[in-house]
VOPAGU-2260 file (C-alpha; in pm, 1 decimal, decimal comma):
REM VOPAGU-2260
SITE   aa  ch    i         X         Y         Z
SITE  UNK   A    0   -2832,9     194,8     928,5
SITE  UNK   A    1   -2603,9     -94,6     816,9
SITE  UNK   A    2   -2251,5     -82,8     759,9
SITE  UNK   A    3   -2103,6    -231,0     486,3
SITE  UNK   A    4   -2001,0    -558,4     467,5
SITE  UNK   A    5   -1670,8    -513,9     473,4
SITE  UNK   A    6   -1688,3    -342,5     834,1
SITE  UNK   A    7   -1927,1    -618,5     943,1
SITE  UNK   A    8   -1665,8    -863,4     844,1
SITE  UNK   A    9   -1342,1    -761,5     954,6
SITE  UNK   A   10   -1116,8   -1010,1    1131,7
SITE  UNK   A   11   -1070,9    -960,5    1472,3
SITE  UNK   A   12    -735,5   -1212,4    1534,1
SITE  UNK   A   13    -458,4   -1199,3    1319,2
SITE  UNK   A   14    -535,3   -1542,1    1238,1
SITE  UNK   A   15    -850,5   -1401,2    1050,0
SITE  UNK   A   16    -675,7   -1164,0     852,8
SITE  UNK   A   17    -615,4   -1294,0     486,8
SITE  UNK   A   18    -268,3   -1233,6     312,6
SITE  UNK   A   19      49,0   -1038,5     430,4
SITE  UNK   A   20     211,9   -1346,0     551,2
SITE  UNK   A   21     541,4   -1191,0     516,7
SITE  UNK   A   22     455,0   -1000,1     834,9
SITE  UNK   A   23     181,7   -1229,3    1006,3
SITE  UNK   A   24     291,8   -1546,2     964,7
SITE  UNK   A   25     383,7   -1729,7    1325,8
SITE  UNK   A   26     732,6   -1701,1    1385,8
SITE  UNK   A   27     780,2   -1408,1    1163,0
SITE  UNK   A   28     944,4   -1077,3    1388,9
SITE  UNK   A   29     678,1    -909,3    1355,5
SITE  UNK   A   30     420,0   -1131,3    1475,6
SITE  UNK   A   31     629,9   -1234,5    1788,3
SITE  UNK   A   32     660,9    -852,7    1872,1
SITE  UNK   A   33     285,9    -839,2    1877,8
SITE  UNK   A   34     243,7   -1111,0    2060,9
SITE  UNK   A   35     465,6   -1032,4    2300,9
SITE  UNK   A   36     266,5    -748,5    2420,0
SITE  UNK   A   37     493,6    -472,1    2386,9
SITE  UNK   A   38     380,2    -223,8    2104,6
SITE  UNK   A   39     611,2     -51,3    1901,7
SITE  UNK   A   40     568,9     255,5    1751,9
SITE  UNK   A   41     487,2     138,9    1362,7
SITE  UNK   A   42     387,8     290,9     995,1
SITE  UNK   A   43     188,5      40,5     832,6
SITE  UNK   A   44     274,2     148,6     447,8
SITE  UNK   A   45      53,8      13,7     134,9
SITE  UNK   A   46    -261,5      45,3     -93,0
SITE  UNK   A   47    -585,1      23,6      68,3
SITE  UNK   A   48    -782,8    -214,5     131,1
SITE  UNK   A   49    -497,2    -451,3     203,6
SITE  UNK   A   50    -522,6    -518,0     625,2
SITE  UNK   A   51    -328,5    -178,0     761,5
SITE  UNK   A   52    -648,3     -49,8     945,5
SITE  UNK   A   53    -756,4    -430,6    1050,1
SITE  UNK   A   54    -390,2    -497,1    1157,0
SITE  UNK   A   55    -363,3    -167,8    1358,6
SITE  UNK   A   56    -719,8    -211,0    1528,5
SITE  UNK   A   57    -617,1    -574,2    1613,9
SITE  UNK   A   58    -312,3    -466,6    1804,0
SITE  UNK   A   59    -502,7    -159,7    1975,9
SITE  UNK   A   60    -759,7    -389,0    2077,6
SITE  UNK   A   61    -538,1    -637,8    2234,9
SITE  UNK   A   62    -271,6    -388,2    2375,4
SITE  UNK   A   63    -510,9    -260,2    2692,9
SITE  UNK   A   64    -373,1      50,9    2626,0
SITE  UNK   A   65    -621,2     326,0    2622,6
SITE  UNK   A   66    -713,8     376,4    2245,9
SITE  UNK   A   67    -764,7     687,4    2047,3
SITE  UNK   A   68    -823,1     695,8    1675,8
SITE  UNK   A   69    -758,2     959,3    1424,2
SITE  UNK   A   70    -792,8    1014,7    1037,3
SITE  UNK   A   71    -502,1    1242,5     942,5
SITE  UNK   A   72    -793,9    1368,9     645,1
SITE  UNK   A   73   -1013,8    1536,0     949,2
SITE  UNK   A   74    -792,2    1561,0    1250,9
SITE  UNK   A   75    -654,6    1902,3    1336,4
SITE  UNK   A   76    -398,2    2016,4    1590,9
SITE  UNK   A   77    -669,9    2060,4    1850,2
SITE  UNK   A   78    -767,5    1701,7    1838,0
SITE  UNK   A   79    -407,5    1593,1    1892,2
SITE  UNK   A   80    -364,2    1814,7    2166,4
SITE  UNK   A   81    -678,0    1617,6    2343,7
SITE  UNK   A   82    -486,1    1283,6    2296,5
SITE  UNK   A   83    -206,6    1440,0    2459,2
SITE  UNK   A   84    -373,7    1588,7    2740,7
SITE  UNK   A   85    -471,6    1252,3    2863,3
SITE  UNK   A   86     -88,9    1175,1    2908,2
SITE  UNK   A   87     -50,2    1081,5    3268,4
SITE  UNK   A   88    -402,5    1041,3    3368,4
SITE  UNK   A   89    -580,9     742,2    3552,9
SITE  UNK   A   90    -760,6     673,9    3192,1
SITE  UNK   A   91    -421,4     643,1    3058,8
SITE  UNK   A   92    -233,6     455,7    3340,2
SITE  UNK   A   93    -143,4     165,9    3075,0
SITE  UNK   A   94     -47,5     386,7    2811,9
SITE  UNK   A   95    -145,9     574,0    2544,7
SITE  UNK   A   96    -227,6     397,6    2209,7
SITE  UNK   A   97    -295,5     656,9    1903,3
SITE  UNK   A   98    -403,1     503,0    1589,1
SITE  UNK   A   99    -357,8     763,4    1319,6
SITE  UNK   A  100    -515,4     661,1     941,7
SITE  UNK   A  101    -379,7     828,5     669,1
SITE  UNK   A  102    -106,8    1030,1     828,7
SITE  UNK   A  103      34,3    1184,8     539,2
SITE  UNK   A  104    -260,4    1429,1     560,7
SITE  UNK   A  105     -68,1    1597,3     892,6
SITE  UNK   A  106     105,0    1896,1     791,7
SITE  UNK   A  107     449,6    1929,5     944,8
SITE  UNK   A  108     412,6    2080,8    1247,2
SITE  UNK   A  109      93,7    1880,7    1346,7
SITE  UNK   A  110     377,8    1543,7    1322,5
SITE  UNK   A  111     587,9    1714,3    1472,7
SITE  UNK   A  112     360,4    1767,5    1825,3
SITE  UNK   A  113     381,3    1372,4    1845,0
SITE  UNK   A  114     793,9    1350,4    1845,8
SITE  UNK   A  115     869,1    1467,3    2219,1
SITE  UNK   A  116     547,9    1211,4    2320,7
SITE  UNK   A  117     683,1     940,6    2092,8
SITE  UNK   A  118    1019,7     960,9    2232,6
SITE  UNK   A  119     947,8     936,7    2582,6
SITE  UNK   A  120     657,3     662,4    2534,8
SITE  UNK   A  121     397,6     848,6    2667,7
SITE  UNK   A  122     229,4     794,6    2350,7
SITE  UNK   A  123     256,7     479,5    2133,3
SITE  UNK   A  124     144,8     551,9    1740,6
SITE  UNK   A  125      40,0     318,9    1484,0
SITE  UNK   A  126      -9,7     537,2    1170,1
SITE  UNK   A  127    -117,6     380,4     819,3
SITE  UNK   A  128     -75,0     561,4     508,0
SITE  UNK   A  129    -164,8     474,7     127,9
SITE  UNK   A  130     163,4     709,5      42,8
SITE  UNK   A  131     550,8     664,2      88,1
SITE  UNK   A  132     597,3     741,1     381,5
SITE  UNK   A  133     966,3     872,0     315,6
SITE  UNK   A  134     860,4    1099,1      66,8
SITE  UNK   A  135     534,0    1204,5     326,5
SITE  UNK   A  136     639,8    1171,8     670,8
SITE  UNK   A  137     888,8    1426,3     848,5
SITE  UNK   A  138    1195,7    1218,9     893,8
SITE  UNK   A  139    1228,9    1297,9    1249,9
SITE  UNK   A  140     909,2    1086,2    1305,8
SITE  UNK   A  141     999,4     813,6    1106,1
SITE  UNK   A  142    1326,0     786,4    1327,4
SITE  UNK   A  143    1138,0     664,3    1589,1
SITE  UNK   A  144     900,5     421,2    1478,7
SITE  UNK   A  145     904,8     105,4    1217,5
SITE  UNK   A  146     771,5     111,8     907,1
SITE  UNK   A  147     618,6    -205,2     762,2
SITE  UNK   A  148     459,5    -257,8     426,1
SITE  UNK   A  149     166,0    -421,5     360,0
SITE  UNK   A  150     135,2    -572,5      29,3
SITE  UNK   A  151    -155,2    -628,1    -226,1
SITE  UNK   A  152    -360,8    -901,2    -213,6
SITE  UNK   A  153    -298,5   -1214,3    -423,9
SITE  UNK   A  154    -668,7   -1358,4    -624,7
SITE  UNK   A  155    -608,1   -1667,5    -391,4
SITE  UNK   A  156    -617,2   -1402,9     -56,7
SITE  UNK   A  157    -911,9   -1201,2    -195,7
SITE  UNK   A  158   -1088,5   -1594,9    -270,5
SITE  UNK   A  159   -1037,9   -1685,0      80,7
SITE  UNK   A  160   -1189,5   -1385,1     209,2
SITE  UNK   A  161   -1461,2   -1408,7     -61,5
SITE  UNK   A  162   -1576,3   -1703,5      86,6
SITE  UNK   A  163   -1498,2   -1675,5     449,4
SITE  UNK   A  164   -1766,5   -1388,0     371,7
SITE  UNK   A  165   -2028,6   -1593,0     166,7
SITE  UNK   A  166   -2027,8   -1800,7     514,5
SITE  UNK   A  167   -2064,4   -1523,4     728,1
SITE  UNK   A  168   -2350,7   -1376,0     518,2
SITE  UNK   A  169   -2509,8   -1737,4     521,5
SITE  UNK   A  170   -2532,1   -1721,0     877,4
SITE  UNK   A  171   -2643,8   -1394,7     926,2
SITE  UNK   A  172   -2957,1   -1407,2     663,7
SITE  UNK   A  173   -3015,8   -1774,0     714,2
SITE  UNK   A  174   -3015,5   -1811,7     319,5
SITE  UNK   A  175   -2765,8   -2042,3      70,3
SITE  UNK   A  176   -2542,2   -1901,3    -159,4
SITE  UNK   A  177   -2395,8   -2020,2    -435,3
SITE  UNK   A  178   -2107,0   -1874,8    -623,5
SITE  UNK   A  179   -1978,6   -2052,1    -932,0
SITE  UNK   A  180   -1594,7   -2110,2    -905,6
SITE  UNK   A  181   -1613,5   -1865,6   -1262,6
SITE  UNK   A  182   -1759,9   -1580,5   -1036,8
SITE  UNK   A  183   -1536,2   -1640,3    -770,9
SITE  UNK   A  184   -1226,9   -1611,4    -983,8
SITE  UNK   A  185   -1314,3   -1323,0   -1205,1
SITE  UNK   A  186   -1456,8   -1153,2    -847,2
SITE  UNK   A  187   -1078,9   -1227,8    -708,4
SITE  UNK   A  188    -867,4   -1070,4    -975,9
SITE  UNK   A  189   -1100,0    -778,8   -1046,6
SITE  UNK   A  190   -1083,7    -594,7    -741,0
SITE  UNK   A  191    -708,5    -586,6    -777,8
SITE  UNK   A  192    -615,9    -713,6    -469,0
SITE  UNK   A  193    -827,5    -475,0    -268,9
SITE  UNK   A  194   -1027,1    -698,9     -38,4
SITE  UNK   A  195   -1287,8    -403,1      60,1
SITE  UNK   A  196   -1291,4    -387,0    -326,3
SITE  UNK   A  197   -1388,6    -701,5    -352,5
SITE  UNK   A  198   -1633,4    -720,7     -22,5
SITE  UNK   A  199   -1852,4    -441,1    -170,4
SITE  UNK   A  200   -1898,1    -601,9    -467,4
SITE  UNK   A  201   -2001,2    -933,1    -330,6
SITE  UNK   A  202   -2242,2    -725,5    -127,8
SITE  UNK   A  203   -2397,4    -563,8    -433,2
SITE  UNK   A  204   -2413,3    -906,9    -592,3
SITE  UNK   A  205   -2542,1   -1092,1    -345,0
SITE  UNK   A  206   -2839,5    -824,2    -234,8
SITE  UNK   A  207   -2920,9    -831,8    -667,5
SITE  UNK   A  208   -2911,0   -1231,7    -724,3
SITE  UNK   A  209   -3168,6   -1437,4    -804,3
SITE  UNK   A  210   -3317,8   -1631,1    -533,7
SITE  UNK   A  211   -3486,8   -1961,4    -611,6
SITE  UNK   A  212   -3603,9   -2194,7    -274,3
SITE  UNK   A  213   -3411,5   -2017,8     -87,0
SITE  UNK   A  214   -3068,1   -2047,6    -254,0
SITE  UNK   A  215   -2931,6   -1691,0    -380,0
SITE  UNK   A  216   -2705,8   -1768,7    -752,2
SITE  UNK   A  217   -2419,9   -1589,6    -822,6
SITE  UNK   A  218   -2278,2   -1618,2   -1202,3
SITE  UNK   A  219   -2001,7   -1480,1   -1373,3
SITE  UNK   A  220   -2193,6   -1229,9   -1546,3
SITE  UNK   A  221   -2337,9   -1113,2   -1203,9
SITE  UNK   A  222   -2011,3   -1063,5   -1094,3
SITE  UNK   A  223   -1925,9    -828,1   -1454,5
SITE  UNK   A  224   -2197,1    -634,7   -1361,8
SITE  UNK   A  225   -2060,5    -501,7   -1009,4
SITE  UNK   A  226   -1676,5    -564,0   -1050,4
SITE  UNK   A  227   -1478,1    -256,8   -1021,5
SITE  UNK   A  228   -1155,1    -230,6   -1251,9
SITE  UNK   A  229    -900,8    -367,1   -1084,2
SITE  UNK   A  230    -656,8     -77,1   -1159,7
SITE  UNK   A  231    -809,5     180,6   -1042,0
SITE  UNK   A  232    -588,5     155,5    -735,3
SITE  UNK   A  233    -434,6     412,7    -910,4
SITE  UNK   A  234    -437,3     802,9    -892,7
SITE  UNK   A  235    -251,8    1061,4   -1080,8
SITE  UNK   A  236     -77,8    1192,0    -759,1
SITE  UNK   A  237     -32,5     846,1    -583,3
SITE  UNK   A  238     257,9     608,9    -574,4
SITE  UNK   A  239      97,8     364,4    -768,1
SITE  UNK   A  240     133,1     669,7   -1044,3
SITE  UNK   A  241     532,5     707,1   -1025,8
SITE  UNK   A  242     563,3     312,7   -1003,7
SITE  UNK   A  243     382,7     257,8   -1321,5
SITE  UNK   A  244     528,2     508,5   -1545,6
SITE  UNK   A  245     851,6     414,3   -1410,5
SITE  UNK   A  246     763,6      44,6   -1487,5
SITE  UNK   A  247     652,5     197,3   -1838,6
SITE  UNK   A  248    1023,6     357,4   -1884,0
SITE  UNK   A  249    1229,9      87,4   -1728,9
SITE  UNK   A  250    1031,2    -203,8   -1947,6
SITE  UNK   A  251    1124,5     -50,1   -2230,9
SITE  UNK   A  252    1496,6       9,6   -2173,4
SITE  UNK   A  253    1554,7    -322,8   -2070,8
SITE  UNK   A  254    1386,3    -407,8   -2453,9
SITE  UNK   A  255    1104,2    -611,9   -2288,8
SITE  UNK   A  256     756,7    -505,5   -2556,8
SITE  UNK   A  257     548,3    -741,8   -2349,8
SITE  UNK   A  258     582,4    -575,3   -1988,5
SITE  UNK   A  259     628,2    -246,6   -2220,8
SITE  UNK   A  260     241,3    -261,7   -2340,4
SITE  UNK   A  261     100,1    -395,1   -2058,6
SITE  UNK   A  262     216,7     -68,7   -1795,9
SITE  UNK   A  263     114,0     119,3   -2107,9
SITE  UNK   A  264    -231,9     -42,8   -2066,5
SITE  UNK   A  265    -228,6      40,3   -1712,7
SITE  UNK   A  266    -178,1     400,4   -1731,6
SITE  UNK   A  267    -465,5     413,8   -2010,0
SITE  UNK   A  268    -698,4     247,4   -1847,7
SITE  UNK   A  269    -661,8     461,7   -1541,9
SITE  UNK   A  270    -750,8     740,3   -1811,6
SITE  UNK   A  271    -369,3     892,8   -1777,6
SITE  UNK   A  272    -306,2     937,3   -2177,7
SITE  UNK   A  273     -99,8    1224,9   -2127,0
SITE  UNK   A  274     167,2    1091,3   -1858,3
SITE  UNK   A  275     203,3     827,3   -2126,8
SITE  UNK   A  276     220,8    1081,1   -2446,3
SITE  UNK   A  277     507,7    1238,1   -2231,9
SITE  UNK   A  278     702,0     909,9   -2085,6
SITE  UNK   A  279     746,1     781,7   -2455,4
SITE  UNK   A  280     862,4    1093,8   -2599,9
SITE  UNK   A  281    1182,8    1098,3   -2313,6
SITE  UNK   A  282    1219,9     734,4   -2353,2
SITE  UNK   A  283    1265,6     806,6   -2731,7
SITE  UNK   A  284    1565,7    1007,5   -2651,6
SITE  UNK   A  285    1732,5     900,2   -2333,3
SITE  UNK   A  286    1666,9     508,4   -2369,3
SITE  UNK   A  287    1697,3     462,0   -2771,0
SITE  UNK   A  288    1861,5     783,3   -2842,1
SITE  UNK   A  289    2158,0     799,7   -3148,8
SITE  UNK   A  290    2096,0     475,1   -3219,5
SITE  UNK   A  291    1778,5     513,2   -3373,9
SITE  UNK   A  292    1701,8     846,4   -3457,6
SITE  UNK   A  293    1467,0     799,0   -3604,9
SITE  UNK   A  294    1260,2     689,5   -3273,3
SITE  UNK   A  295    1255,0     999,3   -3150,8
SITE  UNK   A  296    1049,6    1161,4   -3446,5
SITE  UNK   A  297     835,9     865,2   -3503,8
SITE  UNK   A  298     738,2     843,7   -3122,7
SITE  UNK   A  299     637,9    1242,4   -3183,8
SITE  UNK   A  300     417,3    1123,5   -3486,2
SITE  UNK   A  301     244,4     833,2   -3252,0
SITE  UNK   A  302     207,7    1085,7   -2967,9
SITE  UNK   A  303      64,4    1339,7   -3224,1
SITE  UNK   A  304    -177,7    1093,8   -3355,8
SITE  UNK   A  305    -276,5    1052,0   -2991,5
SITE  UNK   A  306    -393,7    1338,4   -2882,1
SITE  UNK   A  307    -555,2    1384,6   -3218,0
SITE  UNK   A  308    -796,8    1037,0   -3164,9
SITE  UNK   A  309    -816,2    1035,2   -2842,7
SITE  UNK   A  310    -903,0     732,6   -2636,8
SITE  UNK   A  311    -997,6     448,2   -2696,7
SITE  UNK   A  312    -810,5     485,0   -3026,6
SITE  UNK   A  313    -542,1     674,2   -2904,4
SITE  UNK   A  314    -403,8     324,5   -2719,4
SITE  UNK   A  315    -306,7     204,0   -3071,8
SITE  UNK   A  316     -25,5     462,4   -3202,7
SITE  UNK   A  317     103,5     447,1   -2837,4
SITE  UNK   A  318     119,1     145,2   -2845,2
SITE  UNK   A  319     323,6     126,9   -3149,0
SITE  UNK   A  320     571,2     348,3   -2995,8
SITE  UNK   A  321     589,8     162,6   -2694,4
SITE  UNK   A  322     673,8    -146,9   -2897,6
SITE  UNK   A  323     929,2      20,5   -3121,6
SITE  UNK   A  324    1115,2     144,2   -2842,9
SITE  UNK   A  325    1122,1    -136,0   -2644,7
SITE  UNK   A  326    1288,0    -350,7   -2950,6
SITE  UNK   A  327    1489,7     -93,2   -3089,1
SITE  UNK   A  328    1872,9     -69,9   -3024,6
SITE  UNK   A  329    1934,5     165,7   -2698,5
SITE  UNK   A  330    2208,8     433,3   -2634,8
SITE  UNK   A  331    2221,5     656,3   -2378,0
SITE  UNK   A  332    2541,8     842,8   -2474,4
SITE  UNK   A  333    2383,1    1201,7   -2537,6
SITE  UNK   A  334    2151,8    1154,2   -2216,9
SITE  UNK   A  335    2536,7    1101,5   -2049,3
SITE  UNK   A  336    2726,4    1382,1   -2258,3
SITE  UNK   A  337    2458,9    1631,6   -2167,7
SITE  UNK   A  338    2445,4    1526,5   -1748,6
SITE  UNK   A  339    2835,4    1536,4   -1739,5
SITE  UNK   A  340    2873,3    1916,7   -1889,1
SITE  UNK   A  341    2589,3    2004,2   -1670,1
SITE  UNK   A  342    2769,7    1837,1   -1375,6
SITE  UNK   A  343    3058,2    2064,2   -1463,2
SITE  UNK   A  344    2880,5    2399,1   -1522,2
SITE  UNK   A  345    2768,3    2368,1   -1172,0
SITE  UNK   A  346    3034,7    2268,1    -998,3
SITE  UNK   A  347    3194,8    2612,4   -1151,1
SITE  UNK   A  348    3413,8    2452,0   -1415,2
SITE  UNK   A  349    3361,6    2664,7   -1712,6
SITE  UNK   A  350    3512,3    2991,6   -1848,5
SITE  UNK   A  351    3499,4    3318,5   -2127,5
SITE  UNK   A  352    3349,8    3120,8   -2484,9
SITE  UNK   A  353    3666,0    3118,3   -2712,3
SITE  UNK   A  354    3731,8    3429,0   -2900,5
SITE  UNK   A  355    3670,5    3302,0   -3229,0
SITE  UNK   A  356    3323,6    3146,3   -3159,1
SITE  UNK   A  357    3206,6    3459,3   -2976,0
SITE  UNK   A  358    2895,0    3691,8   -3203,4
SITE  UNK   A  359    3151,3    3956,7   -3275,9
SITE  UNK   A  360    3252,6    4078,3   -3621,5
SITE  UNK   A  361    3472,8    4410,4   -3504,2
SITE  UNK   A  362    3746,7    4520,0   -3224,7
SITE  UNK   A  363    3732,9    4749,8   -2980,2
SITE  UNK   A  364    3995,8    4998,8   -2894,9
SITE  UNK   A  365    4073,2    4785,4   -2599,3
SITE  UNK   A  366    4117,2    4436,0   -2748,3
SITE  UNK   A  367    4394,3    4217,4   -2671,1
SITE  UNK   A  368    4299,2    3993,3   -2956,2
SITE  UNK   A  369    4257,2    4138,7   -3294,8
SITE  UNK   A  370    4043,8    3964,8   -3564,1
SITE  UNK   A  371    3762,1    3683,1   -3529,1
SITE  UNK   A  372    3991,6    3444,4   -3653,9
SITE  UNK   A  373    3709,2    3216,2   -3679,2
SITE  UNK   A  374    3752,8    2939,5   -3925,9
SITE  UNK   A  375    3414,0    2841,4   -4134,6
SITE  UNK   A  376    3409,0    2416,6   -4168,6
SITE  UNK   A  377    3214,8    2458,8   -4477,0
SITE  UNK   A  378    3498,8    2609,4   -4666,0
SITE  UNK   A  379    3715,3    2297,9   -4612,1
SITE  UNK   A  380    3742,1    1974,0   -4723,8
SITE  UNK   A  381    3436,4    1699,2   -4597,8
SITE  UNK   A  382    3334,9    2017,4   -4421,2
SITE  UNK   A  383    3584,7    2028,8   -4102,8
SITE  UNK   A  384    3857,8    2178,7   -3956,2
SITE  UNK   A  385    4059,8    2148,6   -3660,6
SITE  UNK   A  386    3969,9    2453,1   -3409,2
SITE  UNK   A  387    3876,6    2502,4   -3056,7
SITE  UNK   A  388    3555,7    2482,6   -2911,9
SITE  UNK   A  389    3530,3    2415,3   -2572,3
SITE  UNK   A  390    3678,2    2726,8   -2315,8
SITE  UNK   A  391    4016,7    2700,7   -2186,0
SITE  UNK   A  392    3906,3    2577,9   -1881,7
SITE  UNK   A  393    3754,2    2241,0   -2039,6
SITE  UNK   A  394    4015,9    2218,9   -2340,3
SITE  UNK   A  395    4049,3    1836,7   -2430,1
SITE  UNK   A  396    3722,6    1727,6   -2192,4
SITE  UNK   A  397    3548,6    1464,5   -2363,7
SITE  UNK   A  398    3161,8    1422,6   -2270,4
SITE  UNK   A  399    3034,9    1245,7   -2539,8
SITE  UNK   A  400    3114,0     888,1   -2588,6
SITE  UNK   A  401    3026,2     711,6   -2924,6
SITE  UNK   A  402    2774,3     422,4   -2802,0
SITE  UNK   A  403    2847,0      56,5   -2886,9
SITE  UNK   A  404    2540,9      36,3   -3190,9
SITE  UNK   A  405    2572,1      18,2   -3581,2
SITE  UNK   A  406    2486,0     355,0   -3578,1
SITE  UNK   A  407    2695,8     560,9   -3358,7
SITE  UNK   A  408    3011,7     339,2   -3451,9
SITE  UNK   A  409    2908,8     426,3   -3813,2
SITE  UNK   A  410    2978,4     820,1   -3725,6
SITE  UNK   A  411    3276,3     722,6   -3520,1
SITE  UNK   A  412    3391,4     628,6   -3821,5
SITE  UNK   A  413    3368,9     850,3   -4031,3
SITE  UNK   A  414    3473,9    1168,6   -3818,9
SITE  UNK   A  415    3794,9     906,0   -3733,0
SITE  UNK   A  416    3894,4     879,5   -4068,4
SITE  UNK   A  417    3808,2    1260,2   -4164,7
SITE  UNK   A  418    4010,0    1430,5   -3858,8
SITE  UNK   A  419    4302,7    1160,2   -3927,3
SITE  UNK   A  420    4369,4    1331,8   -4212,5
């Protein structure tokens, strides 16, 4: 059986390896360390298909350690035990090298076997994971080793791994390829910088082209017929989830419609309607808020229409709300007003609800107080009148501040020239 060609392929020096120059470059810490020959304890953190597990098996194979490998999706306590067992022995006399792939799969206790190893040396780990590792790894673990992250690939990375492969494959079946710079490019931005991605493709491209005296054609619409969508290094429970809907939100505050549509376009296409439904209707009222109002119940008709169409035609109300809110005025004062008096209520600061707003129309015998004494705004003039609201505690505490737009200065005012009176 064959293994794919990305397997076949992968670098074995860390010359080979295409992109994450911020770590790999010569002279760069990392590298040096490496070279050096004494291995570090390390997290390699980033998407797949990006180097971690060519990186890792790089520095394993070079280390002359003795080398075990793991997959955090399979391994149980039992197999970790077995690593450690070896601690000590003749097989391990030049250490212990555990590579551990996708790490975040360990429960708790099963990372927490590795700290006692870790911390003596006995056992040197390089774990990769696709997931953040300080929201996945137990914190004592990550206190002793390094965590780099590995970044995804640029088009010109994935291009020079496209065609260190075409080589490779040219060798190999002693046949010419050709790939059309059109293939090449729309093969290098479709695989979203995932270079096993990419490799399969090519694979599946190359086994289906046409073959005329012995040269194998690649054209751009071979390549449209085996490109994967480049955003699909996205799941609803990943990372890559939480970065794009905040990317979504934060576009939008900062009144930007361009960057606005297109993290809108990248949570559609990764067929997550409903994160988006949601993330506009909170934008609508923590980001734009009191000074357009009217936001809030137009992103509810958008959201409504939505759900209604469903995609593909779905994308186009949501998209209008996106727009709208990222070039409408923005306030956050309510958003503010309602974290302060929460900030307060937990912190204890509160008291009894002031006798005349309490849902009580009689006395009792024992009543300090007698009479409501409630005063109804509606029976004075512009409907107000001065009265307390807030306990005794939080008499005078101010948590709403009028924002700086034509709208909220437009009610500041009006309720300044009504309670001057």
């Amino acid at each position: 059986m064959q293994s794919p060609l990305a397997d076949r392929l992968r670098p074995h020096t860390l010359d080979e390896v295409c992109g994450q120059q911020h770590l790999l470059a010569p002279g760069r810490v990392f590298r040096k360390t490496i070279e050096s020959g004494r291995v570090p304890s390390m997290i390699f953190y980033g998407p797949s298909g990006v180097g971690k597990t060519t990186v890792a098996r790089i520095i394993a194979e070079n280390s002359g350690m003795r080398l075990h490998r793991l997959n955090g999706t399979s391994a149980g306590t039992a197999d970790i035990k077995s690593v450690m067992a070896e601690i000590g022995t003749f097989q391990s006399s030049n250490g212990l090298l555990l590579y551990l792939d996708e790490i975040q799969y360990l429960n708790k206790k099963q990372q927490q076997s590795l700290l006692e190893c870790i911390e003596d040396g006995s056992i040197t780990l390089i774990a990769s994971t696709t997931e953040n590792p300080y929201f996945y790894i137990y914190n004592a673990l990550l206190s002793r080793a390094t965590v780099f992250e590995f970044k995804p690939l640029t088009p010109a990375d994935v291009r020079t791994g496209l065609c260190n492969a075409i080589r490779k494959i040219e060798q190999a079946d002693q046949v010419k390829i050709e790939a059309s710079d059109e293939a090449l490019e729309l093969l290098s931005t479709a695989c979203g910088g995932d270079m096993r991605k990419a490799l399969g493709s090519l694979e599946f491209a190359v086994a289906g082209a046409a073959e005329k005296d012995g040269v194998r054609t690649l054209t751009k619409e071979d390549i449209k017929q085996v490109a994967q969508r480049s955003s699909q290094h996205y799941d609803k429970s990943d990372d890559m989830h939480y970065d794009s809907i905040s990317a979504l939100q934060k576009s939008i505050r900062g009144s930007d419609p361009d960057a606005a549509v297109h993290y809108l376009a990248r949570i559609l296409e990764s067929g997550d309607m409903l994160s988006a439904c949601r993330r506009l209707l909170v934008i609508a009222s923590e980001d734009v808020g009191l000074a357009y109002p009217q936001a809030i119940a137009i992103t509810k008709a958008c959201v409504d229409s939505a759900l209604q169409l469903g995609m593909p035609e779905a994308r186009i109300p949501l998209a209008d709300a996106a727009v709208l809110l990222a070039t409408a005025p923005k306030s956050n004062s309510a958003y503010n007003a309602i974290n302060a008096a929460i900030s307060d209520l937990r912190r204890g600061k509160t008291g009894p609800i002031p006798r005349q707003l309490q849902n009580k129309h009689f006395d009792g015998e024992d009543a300090e107080q007698k009479g409501q004494n409630y005063l109804y705004p509606h029976s004075y003039p512009n409907h107000w009148v001065e009265q307390q609201y807030l306990p005794d505690a939080l008499k005078n505490t101010r948590y709403y501040e009028y924002g700086e737009n034509k709208t909220e200065q437009a009610a500041k005012a009006y309720w300044e020239k009504i309670k001057s009176r």
